[in-house]
Each structure stands twice: as structure tokens, then as C-alpha cells.
C-alpha positions as CSV (number, residue, x, y, z in Angstrom):
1,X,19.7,56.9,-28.7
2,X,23.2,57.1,-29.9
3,X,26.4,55.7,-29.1
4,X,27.5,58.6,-27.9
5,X,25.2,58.5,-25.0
6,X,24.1,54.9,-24.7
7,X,24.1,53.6,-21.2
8,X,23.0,50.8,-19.7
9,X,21.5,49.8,-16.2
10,X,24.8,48.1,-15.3
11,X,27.1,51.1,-15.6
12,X,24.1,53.2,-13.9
13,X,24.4,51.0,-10.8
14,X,28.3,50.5,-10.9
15,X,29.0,54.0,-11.7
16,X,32.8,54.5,-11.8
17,X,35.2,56.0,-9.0
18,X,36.8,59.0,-9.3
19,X,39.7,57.8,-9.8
20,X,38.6,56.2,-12.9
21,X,37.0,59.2,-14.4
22,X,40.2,61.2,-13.7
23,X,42.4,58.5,-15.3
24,X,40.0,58.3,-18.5
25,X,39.6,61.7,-18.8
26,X,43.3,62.5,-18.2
27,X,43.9,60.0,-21.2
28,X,41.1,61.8,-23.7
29,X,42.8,64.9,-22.9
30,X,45.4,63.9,-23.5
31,X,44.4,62.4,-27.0
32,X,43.1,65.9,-27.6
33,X,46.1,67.3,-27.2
34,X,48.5,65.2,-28.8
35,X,46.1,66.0,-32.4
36,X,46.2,69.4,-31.5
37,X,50.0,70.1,-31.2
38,X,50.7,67.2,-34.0
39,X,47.9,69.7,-36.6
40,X,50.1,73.0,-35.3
41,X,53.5,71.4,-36.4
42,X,52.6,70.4,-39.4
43,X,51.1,73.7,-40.1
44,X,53.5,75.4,-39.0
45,X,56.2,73.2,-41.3
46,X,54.2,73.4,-43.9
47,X,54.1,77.1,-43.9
48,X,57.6,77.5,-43.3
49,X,58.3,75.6,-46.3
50,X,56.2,77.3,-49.0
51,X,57.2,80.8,-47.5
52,X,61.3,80.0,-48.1
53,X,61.7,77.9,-51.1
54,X,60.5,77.8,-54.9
55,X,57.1,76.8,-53.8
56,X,56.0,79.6,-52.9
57,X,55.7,80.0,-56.6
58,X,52.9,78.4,-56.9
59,X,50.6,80.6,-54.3
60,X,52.1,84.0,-55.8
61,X,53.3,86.0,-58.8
62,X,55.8,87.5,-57.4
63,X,57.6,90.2,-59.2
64,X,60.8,90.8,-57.5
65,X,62.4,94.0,-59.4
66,X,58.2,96.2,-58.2
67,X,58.9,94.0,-55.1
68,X,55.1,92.8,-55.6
69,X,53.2,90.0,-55.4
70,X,49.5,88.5,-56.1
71,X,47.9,85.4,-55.3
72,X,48.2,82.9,-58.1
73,X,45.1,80.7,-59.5
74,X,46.8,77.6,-57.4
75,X,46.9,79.8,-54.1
76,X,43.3,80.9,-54.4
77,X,42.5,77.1,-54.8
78,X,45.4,76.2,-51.7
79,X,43.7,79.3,-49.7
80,X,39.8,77.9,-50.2
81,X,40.6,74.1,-49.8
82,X,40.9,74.6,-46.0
83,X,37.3,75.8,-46.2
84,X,36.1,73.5,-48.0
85,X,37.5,70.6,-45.5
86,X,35.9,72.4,-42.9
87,X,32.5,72.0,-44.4
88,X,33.0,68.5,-45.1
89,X,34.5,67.3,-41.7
90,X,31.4,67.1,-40.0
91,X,29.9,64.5,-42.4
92,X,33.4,62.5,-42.3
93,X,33.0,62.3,-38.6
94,X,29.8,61.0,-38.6
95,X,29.9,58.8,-41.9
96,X,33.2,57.9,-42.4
97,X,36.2,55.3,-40.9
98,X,38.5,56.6,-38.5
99,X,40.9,56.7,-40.8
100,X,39.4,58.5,-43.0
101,X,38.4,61.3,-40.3
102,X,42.0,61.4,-39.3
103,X,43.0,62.0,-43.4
104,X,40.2,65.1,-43.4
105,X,42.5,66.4,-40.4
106,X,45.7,66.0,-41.3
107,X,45.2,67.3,-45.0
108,X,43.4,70.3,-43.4
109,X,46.4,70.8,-41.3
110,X,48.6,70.8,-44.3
111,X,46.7,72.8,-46.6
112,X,45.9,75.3,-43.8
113,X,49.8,75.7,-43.5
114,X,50.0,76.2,-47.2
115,X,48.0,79.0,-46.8
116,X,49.4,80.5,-43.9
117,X,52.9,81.1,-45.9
118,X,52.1,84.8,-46.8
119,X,52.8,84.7,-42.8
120,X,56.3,84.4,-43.1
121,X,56.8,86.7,-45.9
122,X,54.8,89.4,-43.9
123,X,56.1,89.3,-40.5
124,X,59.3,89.4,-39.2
125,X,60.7,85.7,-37.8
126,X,61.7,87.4,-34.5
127,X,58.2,88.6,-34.4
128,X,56.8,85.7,-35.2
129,X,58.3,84.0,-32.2
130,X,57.0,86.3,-29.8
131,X,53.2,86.6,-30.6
132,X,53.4,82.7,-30.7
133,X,54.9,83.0,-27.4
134,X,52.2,85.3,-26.2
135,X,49.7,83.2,-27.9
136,X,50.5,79.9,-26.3
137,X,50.5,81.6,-23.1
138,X,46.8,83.0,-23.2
139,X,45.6,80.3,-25.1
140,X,47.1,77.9,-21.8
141,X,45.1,80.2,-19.4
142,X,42.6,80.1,-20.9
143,X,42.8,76.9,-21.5
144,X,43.1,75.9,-17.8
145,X,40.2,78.4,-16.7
146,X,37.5,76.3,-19.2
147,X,38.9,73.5,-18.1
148,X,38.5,73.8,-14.2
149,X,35.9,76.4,-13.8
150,X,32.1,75.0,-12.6
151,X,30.3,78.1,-14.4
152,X,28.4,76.7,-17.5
153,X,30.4,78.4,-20.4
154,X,27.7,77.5,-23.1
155,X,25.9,80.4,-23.1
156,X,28.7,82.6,-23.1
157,X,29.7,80.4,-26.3
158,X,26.5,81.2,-27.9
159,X,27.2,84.9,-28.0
160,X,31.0,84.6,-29.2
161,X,29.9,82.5,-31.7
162,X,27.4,85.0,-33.0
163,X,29.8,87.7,-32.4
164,X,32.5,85.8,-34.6
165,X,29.6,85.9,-37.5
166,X,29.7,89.6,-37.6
167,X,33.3,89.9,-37.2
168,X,33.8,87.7,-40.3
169,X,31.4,89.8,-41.8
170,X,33.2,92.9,-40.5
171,X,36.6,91.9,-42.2
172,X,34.8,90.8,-45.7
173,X,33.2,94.3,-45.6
174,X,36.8,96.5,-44.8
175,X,38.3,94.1,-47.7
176,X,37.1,97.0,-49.4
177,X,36.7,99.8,-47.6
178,X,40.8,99.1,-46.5
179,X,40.3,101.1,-43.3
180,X,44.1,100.5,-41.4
181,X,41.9,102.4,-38.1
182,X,38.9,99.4,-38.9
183,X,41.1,96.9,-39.1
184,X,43.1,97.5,-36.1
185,X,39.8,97.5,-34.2
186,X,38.4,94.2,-35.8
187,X,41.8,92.7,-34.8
188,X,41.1,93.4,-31.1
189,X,37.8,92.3,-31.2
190,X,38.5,89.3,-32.6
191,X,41.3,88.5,-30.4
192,X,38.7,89.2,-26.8
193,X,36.2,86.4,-29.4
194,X,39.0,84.1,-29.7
195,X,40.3,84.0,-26.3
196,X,36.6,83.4,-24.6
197,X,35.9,80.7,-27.2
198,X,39.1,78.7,-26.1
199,X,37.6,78.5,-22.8
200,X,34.4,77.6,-24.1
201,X,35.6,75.2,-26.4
202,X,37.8,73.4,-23.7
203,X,34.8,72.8,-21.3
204,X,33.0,71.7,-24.0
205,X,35.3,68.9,-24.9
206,X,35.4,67.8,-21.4
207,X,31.9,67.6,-21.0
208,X,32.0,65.2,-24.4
209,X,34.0,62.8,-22.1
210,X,32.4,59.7,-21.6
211,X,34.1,56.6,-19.6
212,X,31.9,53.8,-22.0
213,X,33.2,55.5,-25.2
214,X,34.8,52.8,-27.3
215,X,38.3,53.6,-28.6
216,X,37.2,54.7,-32.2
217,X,34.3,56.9,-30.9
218,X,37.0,58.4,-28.4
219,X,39.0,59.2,-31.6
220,X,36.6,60.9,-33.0
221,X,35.7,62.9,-30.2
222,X,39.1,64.0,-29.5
223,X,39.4,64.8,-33.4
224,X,36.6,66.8,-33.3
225,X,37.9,68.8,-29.8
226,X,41.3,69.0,-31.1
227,X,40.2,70.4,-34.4
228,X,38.2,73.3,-32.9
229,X,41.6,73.9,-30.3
230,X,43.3,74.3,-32.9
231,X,41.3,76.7,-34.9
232,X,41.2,79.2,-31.4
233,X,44.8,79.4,-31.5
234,X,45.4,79.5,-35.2
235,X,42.9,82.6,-35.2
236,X,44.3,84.1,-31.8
237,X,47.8,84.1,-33.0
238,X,46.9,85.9,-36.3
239,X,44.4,88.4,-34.9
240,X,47.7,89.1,-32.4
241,X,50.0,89.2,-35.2
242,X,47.8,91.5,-37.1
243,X,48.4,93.9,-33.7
244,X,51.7,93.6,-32.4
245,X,53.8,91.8,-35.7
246,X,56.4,94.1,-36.8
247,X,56.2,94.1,-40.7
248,X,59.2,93.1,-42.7
């Protein structure tokens, strides 16, 4: 038995109002949240700043009189290095300080801003704008339909997580094929994947609520939650940009 599910015969036979569970989970959301947003700002800076001044040097060779660019041997390493934190999270979590959990997050956040420049150089900023408008506001609804409905969401999880696999494999696979009809279709699959598994995702964290939870363990769950919120609506706004962004 862990710590994340210890409980003793005290708190069995004082279990906690509802008041109290409302209040503590109100705060853990809360906690999510604030991680969540703090992870898309810096992104979003980040990405802002390679995309519009001489570091974006060092992610492509751009040649400006062909009006060209490639990904530079830097880029390929900025692009993977998100990955790679991905992979290694899990065993920070579970291993590691706090601090050094929070680190793994906030360097992922960076790096996957770095890598999110060519966003900026693509897309048009007033287009931009509006698919993260239109993001936010599915990403909120479905947010708030995880969040309050009593249906068990798992299962449905299961399945968008499998179908997620083959749409990875999918894209990978039109890399080189470079089917514009393929890729359009991809891009709406993958934003109906991305919108279910927000609602998944967001039941899921509130079922990892638990009122004993010390703070550090609540860190880490909220971490953890906010980690995977943010991955949802980083890969729902670019599947939605891939559809509706009007190329520069």
C-alpha cells in the first residue's frame, strides 16, 4: 500500500464533510490549473521568441533570397528533447524531489515552446488568435463536461488512447506519402481524439483527489494532471490550426 492510497481507521470513521472535500478539491484544481496555464505561457513565450528574433537561427537554415528553410542539427535536438522529457517524467515523479519534478515540467514547457516556433512562421498571427480562441473554448467544455459528468469516462479513454496510437502512426506514415487529402482527414480525427481525451483526462485527475494527500504528494499529483491538460490542448490547437489556419 502506497501513500497515495493509505488510509487509516480514523479517517474511515471520521470521513470528511462535503464541505471539506469541495474546499480541498476546489484547491487541487486549482493547483492543476495554475501549472497548466503557467506551462502554456511559457510555451507560448518561448515560441514567440524563437519565431521573431535571431534565434530562430539556430532551429533552421533559412535561406531568405529561395525563401526556404530546413531544420538545423540544433532544432532536430530542440524538437526531440520534449520527447525525451516525456519519457523520463514518469520516473521523476516517482523518484525524484519535488523540485526536481517541477524542473522536468518547466524545461519541458520551454523546450516544447522552442519547438513550436515553426508555428509562428507558418500561420498567420491573426489566425493564430482565433484557433486559440476556439481551442480554449472546446477545451473549457469539455473540460467542464469530464469534470461534472457521473458516467465513468475510463473506458472511453482506453479507446482514444489506442486510437491516438494509430493516428501517430497515421501521420509518420503520410510524412511520406505527403497526401494534402490524408492529412486533412488525420487532422480531424485527431482533433474528435483530443477533445474526448480532455474530458477523460479531467475526470481522471479528479478522481486522483484525495483529502489525506500531503502537500508534496498533492504537487505531484497536480503536476502530473496538469502536464497531461496541457498536452490535450497543445495537440487540439495544432490539429485545429492544421484545419482552419490561414497560411502566411
Amino acid at each position: 500500500m502506497n501513500e497515495f492510497d493509505k488510509l487509516s481507521a480514523t479517517d474511515v470513521i471520521r470521513q470528511p464533510s462535503v464541505e471539506m472535500v469541495d474546499e480541498g478539491l476546489r484547491s487541487y484544481m486549482v493547483k492543476v490549473f495554475n501549472y497548466m496555464g503557467g506551462s502554456l505561457l511559457v510555451a507560448g513565450l518561448v515560441a514567440y521568441l524563437f519565431a521573431n528574433t535571431e534565434l530562430v537561427k539556430l532551429l533552421y537554415n533559412i535561406n531568405y533570397q529561395n525563401n526556404t528553410a530546413s531544420i538545423s542539427g540544433i532544432g532536430w535536438l530542440i524538437m526531440l528533447a520534449p520527447l525525451a522529457l516525456i519519457f523520463a517524467f514518469n520516473y521523476v515523479l516517482t523518484h525524484k524531489s519535488l523540485a526536481a519534478v517541477q524542473l522536468v515540467f518547466w524545461a519541458f514547457s520551454a523546450l516544447e515552446g522552442a519547438s513550436l516556433a515553426y508555428v509562428f512562421l507558418i500561420y498567420s498571427g491573426a489566425s493564430i488568435t482565433r484557433v486559440f480562441f476556439i481551442t480554449a473554448v472546446t477545451f473549457c467544455g469539455m473540460g467542464i463536461l469530464g469534470y461534472s459528468t457521473k458516467r465513468d469516462l475510463s473506458k472511453l479513454s482506453s479507446y482514444l488512447y489506442m486510437a491516438l496510437i494509430g493516428l501517430i502512426v497515421a501521420m509518420v506514415v503520410n510524412i511520406f506519402l505527403n497526401s494534402s487529402g490524408l492529412y486533412y482527414v488525420l487532422s480531424a480525427v485527431g482533433v474528435l481524439v483530443f477533445t474526448g481525451l480532455t474530458a477523460a483526462d479531467m475526470q481522471n485527475i479528479k478522481m486522483m483527489y484525495y483529502r489525506q494527500d500531503n502537500n508534496d504528494v498533492a504537487s505531484r499529483k497536480a503536476i502530473a494532471g496538469a502536464l497531461n491538460l496541457y498536452l490535450d490542448f497543445i495537440n487540439l490547437f495544432l490539429m485545429l490550426l492544421r484545419l482552419f489556419g490561414d497560411r502566411r
